[in-house]
Each structure stands twice: as structure tokens, then as C-alpha cells.
MIDOSE-1310 file (N, C-alpha, C; in nm, 2 decimals, decimal comma, always signed):
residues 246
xxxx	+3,33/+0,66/-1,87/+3,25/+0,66/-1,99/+3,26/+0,80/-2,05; +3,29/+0,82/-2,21/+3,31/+0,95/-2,26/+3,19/+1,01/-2,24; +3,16/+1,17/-2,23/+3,05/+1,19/-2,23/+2,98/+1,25/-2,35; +2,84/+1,18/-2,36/+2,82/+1,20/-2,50/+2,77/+1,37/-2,55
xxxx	+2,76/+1,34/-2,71/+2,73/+1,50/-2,73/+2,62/+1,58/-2,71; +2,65/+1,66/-2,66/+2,48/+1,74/-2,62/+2,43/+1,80/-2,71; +2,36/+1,88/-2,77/+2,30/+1,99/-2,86/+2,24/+2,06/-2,82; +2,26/+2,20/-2,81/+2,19/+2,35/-2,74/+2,05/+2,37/-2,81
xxxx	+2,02/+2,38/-2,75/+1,82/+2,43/-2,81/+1,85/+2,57/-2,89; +1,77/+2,61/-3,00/+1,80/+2,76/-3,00/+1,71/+2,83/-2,89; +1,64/+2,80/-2,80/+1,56/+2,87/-2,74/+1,52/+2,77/-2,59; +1,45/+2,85/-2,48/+1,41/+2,74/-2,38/+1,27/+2,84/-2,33
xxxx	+1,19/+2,73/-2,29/+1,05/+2,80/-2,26/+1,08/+2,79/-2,10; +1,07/+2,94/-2,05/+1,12/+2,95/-1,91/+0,98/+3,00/-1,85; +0,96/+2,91/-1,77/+0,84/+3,03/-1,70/+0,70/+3,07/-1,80; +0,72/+3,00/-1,92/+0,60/+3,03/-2,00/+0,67/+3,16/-2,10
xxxx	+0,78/+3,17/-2,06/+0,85/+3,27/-2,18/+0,93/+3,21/-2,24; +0,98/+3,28/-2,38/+1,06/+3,17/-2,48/+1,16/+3,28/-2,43; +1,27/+3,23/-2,41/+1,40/+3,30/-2,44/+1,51/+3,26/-2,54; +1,52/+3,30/-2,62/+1,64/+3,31/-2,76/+1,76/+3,27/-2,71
xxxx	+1,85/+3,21/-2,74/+1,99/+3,14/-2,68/+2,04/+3,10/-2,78; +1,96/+3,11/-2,93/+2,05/+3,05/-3,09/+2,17/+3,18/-3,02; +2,19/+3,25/-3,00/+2,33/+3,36/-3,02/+2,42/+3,32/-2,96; +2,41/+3,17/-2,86/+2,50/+3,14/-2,77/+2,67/+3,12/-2,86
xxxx	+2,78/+3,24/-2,82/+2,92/+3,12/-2,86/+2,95/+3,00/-2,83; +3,03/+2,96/-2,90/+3,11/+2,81/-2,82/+3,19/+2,86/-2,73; +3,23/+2,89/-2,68/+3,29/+2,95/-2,55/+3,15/+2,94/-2,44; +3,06/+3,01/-2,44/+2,96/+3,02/-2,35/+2,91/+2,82/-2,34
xxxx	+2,90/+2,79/-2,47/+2,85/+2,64/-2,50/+2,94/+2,58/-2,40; +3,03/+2,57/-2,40/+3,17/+2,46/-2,37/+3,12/+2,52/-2,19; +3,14/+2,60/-2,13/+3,14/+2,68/-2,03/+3,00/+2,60/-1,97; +2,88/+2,61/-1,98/+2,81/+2,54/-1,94/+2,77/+2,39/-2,00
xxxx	+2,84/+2,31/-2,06/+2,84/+2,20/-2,08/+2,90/+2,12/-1,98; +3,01/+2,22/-1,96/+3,12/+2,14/-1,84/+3,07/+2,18/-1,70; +2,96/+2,27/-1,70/+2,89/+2,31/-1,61/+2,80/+2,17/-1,53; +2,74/+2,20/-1,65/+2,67/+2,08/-1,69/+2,71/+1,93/-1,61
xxxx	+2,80/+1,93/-1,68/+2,89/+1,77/-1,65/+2,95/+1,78/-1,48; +2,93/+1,89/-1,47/+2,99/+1,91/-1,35/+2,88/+1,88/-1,21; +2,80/+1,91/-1,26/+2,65/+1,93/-1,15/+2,56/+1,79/-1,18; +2,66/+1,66/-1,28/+2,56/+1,59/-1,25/+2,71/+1,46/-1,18
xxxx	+2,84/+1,52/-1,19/+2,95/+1,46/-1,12/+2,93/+1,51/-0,97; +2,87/+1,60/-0,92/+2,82/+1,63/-0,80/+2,74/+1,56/-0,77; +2,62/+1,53/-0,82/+2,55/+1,36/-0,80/+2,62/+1,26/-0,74; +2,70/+1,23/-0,90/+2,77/+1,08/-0,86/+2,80/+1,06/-0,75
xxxx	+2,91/+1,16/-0,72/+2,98/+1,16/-0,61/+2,98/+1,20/-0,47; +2,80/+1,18/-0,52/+2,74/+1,26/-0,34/+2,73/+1,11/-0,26; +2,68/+0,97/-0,30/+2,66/+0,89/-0,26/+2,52/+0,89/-0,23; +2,45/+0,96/-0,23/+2,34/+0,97/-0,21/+2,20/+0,96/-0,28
xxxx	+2,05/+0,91/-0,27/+2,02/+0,90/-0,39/+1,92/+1,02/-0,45; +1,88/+1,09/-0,34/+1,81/+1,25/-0,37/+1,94/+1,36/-0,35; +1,95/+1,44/-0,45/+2,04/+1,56/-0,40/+1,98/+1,68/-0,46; +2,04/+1,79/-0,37/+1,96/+1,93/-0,39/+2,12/+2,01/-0,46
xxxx	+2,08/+2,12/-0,55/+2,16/+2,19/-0,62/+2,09/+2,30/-0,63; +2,12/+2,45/-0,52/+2,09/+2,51/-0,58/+2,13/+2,65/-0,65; +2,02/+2,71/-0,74/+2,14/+2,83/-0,82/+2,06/+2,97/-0,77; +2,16/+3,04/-0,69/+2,10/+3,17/-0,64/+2,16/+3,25/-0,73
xxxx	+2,16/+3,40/-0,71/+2,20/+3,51/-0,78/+2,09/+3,62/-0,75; +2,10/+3,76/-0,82/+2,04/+3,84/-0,80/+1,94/+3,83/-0,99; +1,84/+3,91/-0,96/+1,74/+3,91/-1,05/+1,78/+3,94/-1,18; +1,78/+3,87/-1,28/+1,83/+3,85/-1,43/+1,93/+3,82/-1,44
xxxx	+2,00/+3,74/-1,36/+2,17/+3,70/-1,38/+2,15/+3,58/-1,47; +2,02/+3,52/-1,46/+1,98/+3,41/-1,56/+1,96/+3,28/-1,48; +1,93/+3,27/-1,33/+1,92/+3,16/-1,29/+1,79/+3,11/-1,36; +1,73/+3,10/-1,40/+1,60/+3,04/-1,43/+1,66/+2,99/-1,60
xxxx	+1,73/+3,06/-1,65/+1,76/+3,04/-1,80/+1,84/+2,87/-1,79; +2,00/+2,90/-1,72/+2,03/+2,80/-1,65/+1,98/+2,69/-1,63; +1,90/+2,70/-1,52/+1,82/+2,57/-1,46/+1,76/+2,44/-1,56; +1,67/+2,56/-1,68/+1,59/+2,50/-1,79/+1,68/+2,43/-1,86
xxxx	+1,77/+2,52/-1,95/+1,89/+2,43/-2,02/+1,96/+2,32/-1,96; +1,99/+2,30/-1,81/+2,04/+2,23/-1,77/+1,96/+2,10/-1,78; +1,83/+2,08/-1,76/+1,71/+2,02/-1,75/+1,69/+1,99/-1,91; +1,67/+2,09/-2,03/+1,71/+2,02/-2,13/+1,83/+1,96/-2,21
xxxx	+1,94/+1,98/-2,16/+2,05/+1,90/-2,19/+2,06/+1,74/-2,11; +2,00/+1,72/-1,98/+1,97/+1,59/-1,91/+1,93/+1,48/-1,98; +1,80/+1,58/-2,05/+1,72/+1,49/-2,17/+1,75/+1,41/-2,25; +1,90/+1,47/-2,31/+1,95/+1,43/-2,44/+2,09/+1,29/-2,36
xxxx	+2,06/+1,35/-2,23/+2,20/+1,27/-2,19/+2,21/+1,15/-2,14; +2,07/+1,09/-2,16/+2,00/+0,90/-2,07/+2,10/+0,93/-1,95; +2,07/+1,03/-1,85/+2,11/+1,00/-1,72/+2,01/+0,86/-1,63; +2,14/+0,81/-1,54/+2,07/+0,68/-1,45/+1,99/+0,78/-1,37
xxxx	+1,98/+0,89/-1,37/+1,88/+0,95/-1,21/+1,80/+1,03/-1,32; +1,67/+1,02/-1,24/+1,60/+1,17/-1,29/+1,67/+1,31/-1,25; +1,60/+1,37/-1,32/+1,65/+1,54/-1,36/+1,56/+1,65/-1,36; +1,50/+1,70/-1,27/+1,41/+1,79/-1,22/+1,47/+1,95/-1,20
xxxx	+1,45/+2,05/-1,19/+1,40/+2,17/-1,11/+1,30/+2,26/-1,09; +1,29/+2,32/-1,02/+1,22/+2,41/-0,96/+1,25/+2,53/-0,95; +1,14/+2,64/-0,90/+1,21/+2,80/-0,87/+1,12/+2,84/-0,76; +1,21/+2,93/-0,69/+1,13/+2,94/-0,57/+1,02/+3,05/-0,57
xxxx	+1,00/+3,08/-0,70/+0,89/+3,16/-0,78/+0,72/+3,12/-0,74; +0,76/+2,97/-0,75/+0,61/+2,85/-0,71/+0,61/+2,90/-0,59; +0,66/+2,96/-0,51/+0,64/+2,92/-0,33/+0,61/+3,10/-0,29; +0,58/+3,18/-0,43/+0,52/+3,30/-0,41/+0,35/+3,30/-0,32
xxxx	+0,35/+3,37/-0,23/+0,17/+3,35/-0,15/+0,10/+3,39/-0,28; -0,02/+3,35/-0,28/-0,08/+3,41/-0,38/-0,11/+3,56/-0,39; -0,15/+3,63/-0,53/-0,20/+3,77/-0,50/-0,30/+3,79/-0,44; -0,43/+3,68/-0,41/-0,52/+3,73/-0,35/-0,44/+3,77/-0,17
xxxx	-0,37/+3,67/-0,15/-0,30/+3,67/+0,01/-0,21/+3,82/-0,03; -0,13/+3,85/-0,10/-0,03/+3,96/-0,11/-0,13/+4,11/-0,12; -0,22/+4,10/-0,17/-0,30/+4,22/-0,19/-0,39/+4,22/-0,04; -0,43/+4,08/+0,04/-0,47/+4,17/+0,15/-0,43/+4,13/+0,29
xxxx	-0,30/+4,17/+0,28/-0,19/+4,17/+0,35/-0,03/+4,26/+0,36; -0,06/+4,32/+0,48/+0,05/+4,49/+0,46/+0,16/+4,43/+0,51; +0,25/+4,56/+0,47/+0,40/+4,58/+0,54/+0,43/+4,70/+0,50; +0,45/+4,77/+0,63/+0,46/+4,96/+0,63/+0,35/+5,01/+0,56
xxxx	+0,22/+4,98/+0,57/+0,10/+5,03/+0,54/+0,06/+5,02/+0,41; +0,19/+4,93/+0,36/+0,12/+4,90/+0,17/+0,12/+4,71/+0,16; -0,01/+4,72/+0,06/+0,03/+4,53/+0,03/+0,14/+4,50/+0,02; +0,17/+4,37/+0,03/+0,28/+4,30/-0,03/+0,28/+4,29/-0,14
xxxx	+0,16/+4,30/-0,23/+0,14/+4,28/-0,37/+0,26/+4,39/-0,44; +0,26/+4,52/-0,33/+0,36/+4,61/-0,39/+0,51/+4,60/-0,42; +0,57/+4,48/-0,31/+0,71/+4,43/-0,30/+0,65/+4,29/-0,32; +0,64/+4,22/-0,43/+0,64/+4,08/-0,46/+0,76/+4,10/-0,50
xxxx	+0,83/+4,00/-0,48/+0,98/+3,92/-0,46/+1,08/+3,91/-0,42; +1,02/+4,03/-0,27/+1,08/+4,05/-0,16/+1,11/+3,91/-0,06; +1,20/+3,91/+0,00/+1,17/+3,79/+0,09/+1,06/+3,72/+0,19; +1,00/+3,84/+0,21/+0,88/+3,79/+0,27/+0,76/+3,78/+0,23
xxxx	+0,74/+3,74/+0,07/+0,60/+3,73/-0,02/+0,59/+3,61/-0,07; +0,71/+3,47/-0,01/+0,69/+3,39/-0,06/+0,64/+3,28/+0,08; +0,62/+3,18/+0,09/+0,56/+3,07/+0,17/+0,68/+3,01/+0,23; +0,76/+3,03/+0,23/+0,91/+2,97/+0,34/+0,87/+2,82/+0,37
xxxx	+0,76/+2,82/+0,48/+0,76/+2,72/+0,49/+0,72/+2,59/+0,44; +0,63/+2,62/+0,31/+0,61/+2,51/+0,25/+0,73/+2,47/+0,17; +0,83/+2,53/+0,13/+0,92/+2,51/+0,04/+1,01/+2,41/+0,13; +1,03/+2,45/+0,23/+1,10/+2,41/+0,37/+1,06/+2,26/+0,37
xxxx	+0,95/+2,26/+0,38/+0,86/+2,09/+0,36/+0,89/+2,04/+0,25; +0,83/+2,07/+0,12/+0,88/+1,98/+0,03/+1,00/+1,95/+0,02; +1,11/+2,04/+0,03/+1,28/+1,97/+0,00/+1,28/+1,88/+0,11; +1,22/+1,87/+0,25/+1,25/+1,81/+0,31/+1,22/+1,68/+0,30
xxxx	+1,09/+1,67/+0,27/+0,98/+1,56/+0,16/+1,06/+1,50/+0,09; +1,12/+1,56/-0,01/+1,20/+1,56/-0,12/+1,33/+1,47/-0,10; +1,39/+1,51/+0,04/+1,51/+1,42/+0,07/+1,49/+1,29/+0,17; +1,37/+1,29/+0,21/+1,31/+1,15/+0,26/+1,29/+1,04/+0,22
xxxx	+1,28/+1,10/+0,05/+1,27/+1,01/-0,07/+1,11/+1,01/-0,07; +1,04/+1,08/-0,04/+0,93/+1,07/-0,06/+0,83/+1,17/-0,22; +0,71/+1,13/-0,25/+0,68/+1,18/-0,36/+0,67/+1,28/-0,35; +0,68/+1,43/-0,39/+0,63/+1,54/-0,43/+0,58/+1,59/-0,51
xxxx	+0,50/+1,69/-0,51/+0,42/+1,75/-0,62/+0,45/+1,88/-0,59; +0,53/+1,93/-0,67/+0,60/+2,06/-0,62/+0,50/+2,17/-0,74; +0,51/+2,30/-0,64/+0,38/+2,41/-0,79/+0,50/+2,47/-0,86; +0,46/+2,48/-0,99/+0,57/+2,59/-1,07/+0,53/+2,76/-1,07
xxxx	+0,54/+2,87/-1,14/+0,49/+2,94/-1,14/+0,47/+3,00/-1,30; +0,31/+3,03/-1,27/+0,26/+3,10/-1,38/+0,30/+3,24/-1,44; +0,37/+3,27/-1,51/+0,44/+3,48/-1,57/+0,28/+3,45/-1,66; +0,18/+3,38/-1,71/+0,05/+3,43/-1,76/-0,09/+3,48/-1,62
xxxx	-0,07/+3,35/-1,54/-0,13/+3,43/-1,45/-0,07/+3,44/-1,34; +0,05/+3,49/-1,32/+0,12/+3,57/-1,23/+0,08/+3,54/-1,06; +0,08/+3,38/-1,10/+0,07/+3,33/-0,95/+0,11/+3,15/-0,97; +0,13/+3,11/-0,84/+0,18/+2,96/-0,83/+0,05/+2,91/-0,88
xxxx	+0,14/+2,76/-0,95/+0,01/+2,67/-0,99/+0,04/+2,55/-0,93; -0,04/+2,48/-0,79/-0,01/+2,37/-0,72/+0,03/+2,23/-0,80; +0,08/+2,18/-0,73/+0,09/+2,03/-0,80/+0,11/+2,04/-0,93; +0,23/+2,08/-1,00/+0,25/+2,09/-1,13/+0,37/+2,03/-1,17
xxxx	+0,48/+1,95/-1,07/+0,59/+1,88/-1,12/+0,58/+1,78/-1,01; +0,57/+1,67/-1,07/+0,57/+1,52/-1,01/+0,71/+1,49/-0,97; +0,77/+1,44/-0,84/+0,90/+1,40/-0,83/+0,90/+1,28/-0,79; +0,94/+1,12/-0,83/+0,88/+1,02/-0,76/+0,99/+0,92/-0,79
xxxx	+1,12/+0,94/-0,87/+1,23/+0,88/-0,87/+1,28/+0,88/-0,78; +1,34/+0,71/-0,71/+1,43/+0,73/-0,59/+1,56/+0,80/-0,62; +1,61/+0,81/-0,75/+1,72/+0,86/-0,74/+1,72/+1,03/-0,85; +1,71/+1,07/-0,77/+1,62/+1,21/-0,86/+1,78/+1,33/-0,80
xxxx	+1,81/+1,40/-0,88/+1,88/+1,58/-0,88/+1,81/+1,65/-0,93; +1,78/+1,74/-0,81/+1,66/+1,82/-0,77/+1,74/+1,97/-0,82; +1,79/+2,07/-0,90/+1,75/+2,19/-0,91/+1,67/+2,34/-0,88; +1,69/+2,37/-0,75/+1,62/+2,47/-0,71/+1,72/+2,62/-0,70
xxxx	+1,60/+2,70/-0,85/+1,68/+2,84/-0,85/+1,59/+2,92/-0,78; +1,70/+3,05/-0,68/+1,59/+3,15/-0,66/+1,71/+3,27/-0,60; +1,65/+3,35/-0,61/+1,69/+3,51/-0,50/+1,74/+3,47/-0,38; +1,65/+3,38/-0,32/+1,73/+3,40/-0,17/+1,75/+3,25/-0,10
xxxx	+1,76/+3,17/-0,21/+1,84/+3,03/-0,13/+1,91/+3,07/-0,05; +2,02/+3,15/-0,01/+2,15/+3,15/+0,06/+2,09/+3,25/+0,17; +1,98/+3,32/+0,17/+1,94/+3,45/+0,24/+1,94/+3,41/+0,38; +2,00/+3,51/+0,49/+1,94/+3,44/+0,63/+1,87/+3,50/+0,67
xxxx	+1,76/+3,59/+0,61/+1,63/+3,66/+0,65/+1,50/+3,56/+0,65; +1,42/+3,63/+0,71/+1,27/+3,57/+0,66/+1,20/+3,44/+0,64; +1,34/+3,35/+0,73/+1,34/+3,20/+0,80/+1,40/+3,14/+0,70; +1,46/+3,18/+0,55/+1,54/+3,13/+0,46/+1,68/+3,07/+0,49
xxxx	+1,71/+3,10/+0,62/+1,84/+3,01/+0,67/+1,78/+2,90/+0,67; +1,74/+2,87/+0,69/+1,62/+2,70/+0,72/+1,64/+2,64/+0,56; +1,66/+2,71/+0,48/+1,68/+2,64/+0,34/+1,81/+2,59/+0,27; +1,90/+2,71/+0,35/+2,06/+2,67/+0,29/+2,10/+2,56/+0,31
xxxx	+2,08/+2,52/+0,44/+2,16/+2,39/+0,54/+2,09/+2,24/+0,41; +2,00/+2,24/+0,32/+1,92/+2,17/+0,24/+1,93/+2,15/+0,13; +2,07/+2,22/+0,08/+2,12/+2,23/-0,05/+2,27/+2,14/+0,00; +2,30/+2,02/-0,10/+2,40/+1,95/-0,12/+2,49/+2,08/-0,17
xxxx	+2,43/+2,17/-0,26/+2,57/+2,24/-0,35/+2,48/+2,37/-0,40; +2,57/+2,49/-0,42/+2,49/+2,56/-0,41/+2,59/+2,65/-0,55; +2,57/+2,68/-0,69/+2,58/+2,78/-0,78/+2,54/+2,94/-0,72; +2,64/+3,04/-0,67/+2,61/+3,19/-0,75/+2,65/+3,24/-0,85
xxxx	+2,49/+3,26/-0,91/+2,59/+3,36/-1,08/+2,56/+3,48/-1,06; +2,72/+3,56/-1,06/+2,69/+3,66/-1,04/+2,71/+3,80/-1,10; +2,65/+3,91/-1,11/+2,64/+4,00/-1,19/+2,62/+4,16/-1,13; +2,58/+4,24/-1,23/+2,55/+4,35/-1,15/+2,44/+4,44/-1,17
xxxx	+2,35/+4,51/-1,15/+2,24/+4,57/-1,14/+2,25/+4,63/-1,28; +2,35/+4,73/-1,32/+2,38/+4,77/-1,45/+2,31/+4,67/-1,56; +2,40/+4,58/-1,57/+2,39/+4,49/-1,64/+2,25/+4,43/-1,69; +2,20/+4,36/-1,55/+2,07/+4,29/-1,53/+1,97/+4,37/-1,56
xxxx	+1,94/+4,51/-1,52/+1,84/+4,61/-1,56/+1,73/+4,58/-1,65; +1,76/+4,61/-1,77/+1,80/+4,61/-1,91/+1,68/+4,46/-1,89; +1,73/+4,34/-1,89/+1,68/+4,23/-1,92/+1,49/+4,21/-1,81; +1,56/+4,28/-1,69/+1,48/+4,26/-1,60/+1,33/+4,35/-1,65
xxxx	+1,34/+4,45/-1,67/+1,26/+4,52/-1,73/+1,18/+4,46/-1,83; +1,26/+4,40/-1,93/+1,21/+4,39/-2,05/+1,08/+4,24/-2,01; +1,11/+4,16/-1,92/+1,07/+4,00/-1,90/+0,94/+4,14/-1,78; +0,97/+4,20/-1,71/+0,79/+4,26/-1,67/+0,74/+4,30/-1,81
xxxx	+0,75/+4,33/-1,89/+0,74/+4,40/-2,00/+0,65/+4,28/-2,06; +0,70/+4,18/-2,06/+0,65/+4,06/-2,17/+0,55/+4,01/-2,05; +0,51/+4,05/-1,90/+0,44/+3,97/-1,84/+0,32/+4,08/-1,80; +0,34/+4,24/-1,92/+0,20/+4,30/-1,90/+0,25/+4,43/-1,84
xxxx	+0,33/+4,46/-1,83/+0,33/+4,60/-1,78/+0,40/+4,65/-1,84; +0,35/+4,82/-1,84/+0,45/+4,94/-1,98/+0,55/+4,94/-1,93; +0,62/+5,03/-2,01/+0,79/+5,03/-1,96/+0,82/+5,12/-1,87; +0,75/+5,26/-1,84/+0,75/+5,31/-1,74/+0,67/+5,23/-1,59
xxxx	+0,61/+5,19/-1,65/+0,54/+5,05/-1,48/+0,68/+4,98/-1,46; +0,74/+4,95/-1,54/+0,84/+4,82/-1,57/+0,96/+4,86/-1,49; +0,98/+4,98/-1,54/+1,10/+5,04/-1,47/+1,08/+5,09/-1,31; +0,98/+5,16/-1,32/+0,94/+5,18/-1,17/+0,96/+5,12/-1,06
xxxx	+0,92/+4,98/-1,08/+0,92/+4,81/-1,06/+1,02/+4,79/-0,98; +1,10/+4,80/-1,10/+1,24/+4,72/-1,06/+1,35/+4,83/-0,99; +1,31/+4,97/-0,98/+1,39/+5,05/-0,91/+1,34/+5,02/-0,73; +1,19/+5,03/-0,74/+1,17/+5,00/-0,64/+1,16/+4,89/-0,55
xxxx	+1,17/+4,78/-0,62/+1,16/+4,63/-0,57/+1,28/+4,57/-0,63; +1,28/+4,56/-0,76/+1,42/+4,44/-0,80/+1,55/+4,48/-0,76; +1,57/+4,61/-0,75/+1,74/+4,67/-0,73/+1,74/+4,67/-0,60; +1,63/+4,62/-0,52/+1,67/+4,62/-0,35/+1,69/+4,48/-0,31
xxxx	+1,61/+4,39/-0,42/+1,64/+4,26/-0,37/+1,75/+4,23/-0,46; +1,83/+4,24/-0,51/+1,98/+4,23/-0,60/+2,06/+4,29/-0,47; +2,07/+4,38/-0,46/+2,14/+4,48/-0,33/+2,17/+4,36/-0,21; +2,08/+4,30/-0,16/+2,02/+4,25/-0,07/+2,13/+4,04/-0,08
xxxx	+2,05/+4,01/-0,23/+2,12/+3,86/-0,27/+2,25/+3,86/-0,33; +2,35/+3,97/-0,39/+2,46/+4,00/-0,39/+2,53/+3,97/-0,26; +2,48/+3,97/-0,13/+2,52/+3,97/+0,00/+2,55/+3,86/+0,02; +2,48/+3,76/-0,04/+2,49/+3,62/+0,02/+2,56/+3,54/-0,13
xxxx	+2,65/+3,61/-0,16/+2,70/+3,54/-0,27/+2,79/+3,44/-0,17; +2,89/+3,48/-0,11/+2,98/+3,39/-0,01/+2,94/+3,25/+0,04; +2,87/+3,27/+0,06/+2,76/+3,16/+0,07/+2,76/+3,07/+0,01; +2,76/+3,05/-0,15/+2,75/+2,99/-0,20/+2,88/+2,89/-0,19
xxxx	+2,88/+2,71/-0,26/+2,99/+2,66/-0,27/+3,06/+2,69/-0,41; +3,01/+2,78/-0,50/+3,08/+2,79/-0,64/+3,01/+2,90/-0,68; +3,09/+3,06/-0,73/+3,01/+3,12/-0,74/+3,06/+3,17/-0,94; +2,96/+3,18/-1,00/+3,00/+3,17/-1,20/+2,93/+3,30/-1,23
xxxx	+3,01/+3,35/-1,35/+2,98/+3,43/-1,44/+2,82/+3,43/-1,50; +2,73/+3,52/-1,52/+2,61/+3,55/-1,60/+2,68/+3,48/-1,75; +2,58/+3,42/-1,82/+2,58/+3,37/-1,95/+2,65/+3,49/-2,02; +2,63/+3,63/-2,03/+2,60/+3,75/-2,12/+2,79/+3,80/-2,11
xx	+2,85/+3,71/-1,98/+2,96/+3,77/-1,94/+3,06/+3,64/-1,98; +3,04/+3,51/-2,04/+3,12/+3,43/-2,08/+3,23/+3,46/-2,19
């Protein structure tokens, strides 16, 4: 069956942020269309009727941008299976837990998005949930109030492709091996700190903090966990260019 025509959004609400994407080329278009088409011929051809897909990379490579588009292109495409994702952002502990709770004598609230600030094991459960065929209520996360919001995405199709982006899908720290073996297929997009900077900055920026907080931030936290998920690109079964690099 030909596949039918998609149409690009000029924008996608990520996380409660609008991000601009009218500048996309056709080059970049065609590039993730076939992307697209590609990740839901991984479905077909899994035999299966829950499958996991997930997209790692290091911070601002655009997994989260990805994921959404991918999820609004589904829409337009009357797929036979439902079409969900997630980010492993929802499976952050809360601030109240990260603020009174140390590592080397400072909160965790200091390194939130380190590998060890998020709940491992609940995430570990739902996908597992998830591929029992059973219903989930997976949390998304809030960039307004800068914490997980429970039960926010209903999953209840038997034949559902599940989407899960994050930092350390591929990671074997901090019991995150326990997640790789749980991904049918796994996307790295990958990039480089130069690059990503720039964007990373600006999205703390839009979530409340000055540009000197912003930058501070990410020298001290985001460029170590980039350093860190760069490592586990191999890992992946397909590893793709940043959108900005098509």
C-alpha cells in the first residue's frame, strides 16, 4: 500500500514548549519521513503486538523534538496500531525527594539529569507492564512545574508502538542496563556538545532561569551527561544525524 502524504506541523508542543520547525528543508522533511516510515515498518515486521523504540542521544540532539513529530505524523497516517511516546523525563524523583537527598555532600536537585535523579525502577515496571499487554498510565513531565505529573498518558491498545526518548536508555550505570534489553530498536541521534550548547541553554532559559544560571547549568551538569551518553551511542541499533545536521 503507497504511503500516504504526511504534512509537517510548523511547530510541536514539546514538554509544554512550542518549538518552531516551519524552517524545516525538504531534505530534512524526506529524511525523517522515511524515518518515519521506517519505525513504523519496524512494527510490522516485529510480529509482535506491543513494541518499544527507543531514541537516545545526548542533551539537545532533539530527541524529544523527534519523538513528538513522529507522534504527530501517526495522526495523520490512520495507522492499524496505536502511537504513543514517552520521555524518561516523567521518571525524574521529585524535587521535593532531589532537594532532600545528597551525593558528595550536595542535593541531587544540583545534578538533576544525572543518572541517578531519576526512578529506574518504576520505569523498569511500566515498559515491562507495557509489554505484558497490560494498561498503563505512564507520568509525562512538567518544564512549568519542573517535575513528573503521574498518570498522564493512557496506554490501553493491544497493539500499541511505544516511543521512549531519553539520555540514558543505552546507559549501563545506575541499574539502566535493566532498560536496554526492553527496547525492540533503539535510534542514536547523534551530535556534539558545541553544537547542542547553544539550544540547551536557551530551553533552561524558557523554563526560568537567567542565562548566566543557564549556562552554569549546563557546564556543570548537561556537558557531563552528553560526555557520559555519547559513550553508549554503539549501543544503539541505528545511530542518525541531529535535525540541524540534515
Amino acid at each position: 500500500m503507497q504511503n500516504p502524504l504526511l504534512l509537517f506541523p510548523a511547530s510541536l508542543l514539546v514538554t509544554e514548549q512550542t518549538i518552531d520547525i516551519s524552517g524545516f528543508t525538504d531534505q530534512q522533511k524526506t529524511f525523517y519521513l522515511n524515518l518515519f516510515w521506517k519505525t513504523v515498518a519496524i512494527f510490522n515486521d516485529s510480529n509482535k503486538s506491543r513494541v518499544i523504540i527507543g531514541i537516545a542521544g545526548p542533551t539537545g540532539a532533539g530527541k524529544s523534538v523527534v519523538a513528538v513529530l513522529f507522534q504527530e505524523l501517526a495522526k495523520q497516517a490512520s495507522l492499524p496500531f496505536a502511537f504513543d511516546s514517552i520521555t524518561i523525563d516523567a521518571y525524574h524523583f521529585p524535587n521535593s525527594f532531589l532537594y532532600s537527598h545528597f551525593s558528595g555532600g550536595a542535593p541531587l536537585k544540583q545534578v538533576k539529569g544525572r543518572f541517578d535523579t531519576y526512578d529506574v525502577p518504576a520505569l523498569i515496571k511500566d515498559l515491562q507492564a507495557f509489554v505484558a499487554g497490560k494498561t498503563v498510565s505512564f507520568p509525562a513531565y512538567s518544564r512549568k512545574l519542573h517535575d513528573p505529573v503521574s498518570n498522564s498518558i493512557l496506554v490501553q491498545a493491544n497493539a500499541t508502538l511505544l516511543i521512549v526518548e531519553g539520555l540514558w536508555l543505552l546507559s549501563e550505570v545506575g541499574g539502566w542496563d535493566q532498560v536496554r534489553p526492553l527496547l525492540d530498536y533503539s535510534y542514536f541521534i547523534d551530535s556534539d556538545k558545541e553544537r547542542t550548547r547553544p539550544a540547551v541553554i536557551k530551553r533552561h532559559m524558557t523554563g526560568g532561569r537567567t542565562f548566566e544560571d543557564a549556562s552554569i547549568y549546563y557546564e556543570a551538569v548537561d556537558a557531563k551527561n552528553s560526555n557520559l551518553t555519547l559513550q553508549t551511542r554503539h549501543y544503539a541499533s541505528e545511530v542518525i544525524p541531529p535535525y540541524y545536521l540534515i
